[in-house]
One Martini backbone bead per residue (centre of mass of N, CA, C, O) as a GRO file, in nm:
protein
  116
    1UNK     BB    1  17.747  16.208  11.990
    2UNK     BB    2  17.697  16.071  12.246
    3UNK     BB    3  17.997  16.052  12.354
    4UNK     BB    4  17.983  16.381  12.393
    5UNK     BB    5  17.737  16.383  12.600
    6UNK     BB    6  17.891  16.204  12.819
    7UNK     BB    7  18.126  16.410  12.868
    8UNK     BB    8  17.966  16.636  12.948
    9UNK     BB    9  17.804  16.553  13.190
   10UNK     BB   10  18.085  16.425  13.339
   11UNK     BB   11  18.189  16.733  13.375
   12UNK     BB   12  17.961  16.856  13.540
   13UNK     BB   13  17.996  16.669  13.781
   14UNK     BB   14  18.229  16.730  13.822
   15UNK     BB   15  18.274  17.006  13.890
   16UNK     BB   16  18.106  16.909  14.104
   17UNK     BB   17  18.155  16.929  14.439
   18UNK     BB   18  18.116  16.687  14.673
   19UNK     BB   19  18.350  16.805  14.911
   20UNK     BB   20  18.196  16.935  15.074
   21UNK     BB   21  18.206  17.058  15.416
   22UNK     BB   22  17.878  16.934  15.437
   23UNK     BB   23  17.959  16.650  15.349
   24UNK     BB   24  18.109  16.568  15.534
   25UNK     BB   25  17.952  16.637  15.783
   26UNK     BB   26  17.702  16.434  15.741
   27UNK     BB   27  17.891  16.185  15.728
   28UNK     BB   28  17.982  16.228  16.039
   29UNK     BB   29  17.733  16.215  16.155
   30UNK     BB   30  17.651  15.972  16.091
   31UNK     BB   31  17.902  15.805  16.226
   32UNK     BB   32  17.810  15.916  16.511
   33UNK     BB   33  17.525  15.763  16.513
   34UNK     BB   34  17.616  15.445  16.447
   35UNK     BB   35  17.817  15.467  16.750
   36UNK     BB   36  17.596  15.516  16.934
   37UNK     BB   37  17.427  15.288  16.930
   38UNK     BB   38  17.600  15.064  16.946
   39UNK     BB   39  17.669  15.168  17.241
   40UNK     BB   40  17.339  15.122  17.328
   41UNK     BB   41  17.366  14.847  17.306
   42UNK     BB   42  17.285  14.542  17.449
   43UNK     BB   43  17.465  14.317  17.610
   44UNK     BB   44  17.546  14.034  17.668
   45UNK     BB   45  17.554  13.780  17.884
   46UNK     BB   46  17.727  13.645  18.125
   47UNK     BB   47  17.872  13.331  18.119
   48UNK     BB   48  17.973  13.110  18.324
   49UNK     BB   49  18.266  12.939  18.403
   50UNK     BB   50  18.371  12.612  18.519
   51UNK     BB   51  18.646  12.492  18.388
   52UNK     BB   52  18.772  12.676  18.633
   53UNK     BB   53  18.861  12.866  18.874
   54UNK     BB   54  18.916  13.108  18.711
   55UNK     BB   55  18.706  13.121  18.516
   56UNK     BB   56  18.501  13.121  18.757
   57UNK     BB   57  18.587  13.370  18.877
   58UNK     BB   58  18.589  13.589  18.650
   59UNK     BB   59  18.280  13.550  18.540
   60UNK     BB   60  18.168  13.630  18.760
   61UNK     BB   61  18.273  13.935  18.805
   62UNK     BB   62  18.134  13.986  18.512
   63UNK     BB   63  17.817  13.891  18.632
   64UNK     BB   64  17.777  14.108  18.842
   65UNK     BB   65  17.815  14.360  18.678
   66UNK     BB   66  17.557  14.352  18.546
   67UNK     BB   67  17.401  14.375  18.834
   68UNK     BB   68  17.261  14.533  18.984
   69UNK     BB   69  17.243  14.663  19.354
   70UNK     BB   70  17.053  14.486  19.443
   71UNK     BB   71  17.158  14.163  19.372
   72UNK     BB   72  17.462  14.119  19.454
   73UNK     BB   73  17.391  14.000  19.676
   74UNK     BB   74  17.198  13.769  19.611
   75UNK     BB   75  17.446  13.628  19.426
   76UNK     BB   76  17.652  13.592  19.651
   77UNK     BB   77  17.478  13.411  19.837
   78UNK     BB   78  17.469  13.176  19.622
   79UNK     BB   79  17.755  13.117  19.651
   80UNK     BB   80  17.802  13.071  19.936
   81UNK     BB   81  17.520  12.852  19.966
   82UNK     BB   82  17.558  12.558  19.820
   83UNK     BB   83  17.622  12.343  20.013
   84UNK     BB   84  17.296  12.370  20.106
   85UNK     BB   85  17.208  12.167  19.844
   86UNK     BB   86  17.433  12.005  19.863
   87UNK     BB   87  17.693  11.747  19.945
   88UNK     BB   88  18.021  11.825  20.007
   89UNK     BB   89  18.351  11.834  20.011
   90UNK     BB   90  18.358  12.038  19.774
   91UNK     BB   91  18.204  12.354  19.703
   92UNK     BB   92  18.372  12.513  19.491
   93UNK     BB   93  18.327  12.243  19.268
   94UNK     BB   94  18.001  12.276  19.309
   95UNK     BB   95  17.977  12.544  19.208
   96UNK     BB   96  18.083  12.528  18.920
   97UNK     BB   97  17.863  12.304  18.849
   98UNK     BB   98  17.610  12.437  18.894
   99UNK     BB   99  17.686  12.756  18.737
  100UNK     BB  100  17.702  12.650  18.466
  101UNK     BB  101  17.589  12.844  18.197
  102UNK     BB  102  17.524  13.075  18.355
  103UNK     BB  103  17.390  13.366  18.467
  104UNK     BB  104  17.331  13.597  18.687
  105UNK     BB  105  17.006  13.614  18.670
  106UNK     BB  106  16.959  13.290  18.701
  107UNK     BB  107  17.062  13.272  18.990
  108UNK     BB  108  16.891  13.460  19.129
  109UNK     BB  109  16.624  13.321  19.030
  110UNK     BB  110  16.741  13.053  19.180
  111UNK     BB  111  16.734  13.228  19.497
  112UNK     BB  112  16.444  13.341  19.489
  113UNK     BB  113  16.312  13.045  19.498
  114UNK     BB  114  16.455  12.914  19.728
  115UNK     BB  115  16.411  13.168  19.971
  116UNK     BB  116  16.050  13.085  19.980
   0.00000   0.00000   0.00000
């Protein structure tokens, strides 16, 4: 008797279509919902990487796009007078090293501190 009852109730159940029109667009809507949010979720920041030249072209590179347009220019200014920070025969090498694990934004506050 019981399981003729649960029979019963799991026919109905299959009979109603669960995958209809409505029920697609709505899953499909969540699905745009979940894809837009993680898009505009803030990325974390590029941080230098010193351990080689091209590493740490590259890495600068991808830490300058992080930065408004406002600070781009404080930043290029921060690489290229490093030299003024240490005396060192190879500034490039100084800059690599200074700047390792930094992010852009580090650069820039420790270059208007540097400014004052």
């Amino acid at each position: 008797m019981l399981s003729r009852g649960l029979a019963k109730s799991r026919a109905r159940i299959e009979a109603r279509s669960f995958d209809t029109p409505l029920t697609r667009l709505l899953r499909m809507s969540g699905l745009v919902v979940v894809c837009l949010l993680a898009a505009c979720a803030d990325a974390a920041p590029t941080v230098i990487d010193g351990s080689s030249p091209q590493a740490f072209a590259q890495t600068t590179a991808a830490a300058r796009r992080d930065l408004p347009d406002a600070d781009r220019l404080l930043f290029d200014r921060a690489l290229r007078t490093i030299g003024g920070r240490r005396h060192s025969a190879d500034p490039e090498t100084l800059a690599r090293v200074t700047f390792d694990g930094m992010t852009a934004a580090e650069v820039v506050a420790d270059q208007r501190a540097r400014d004052l």
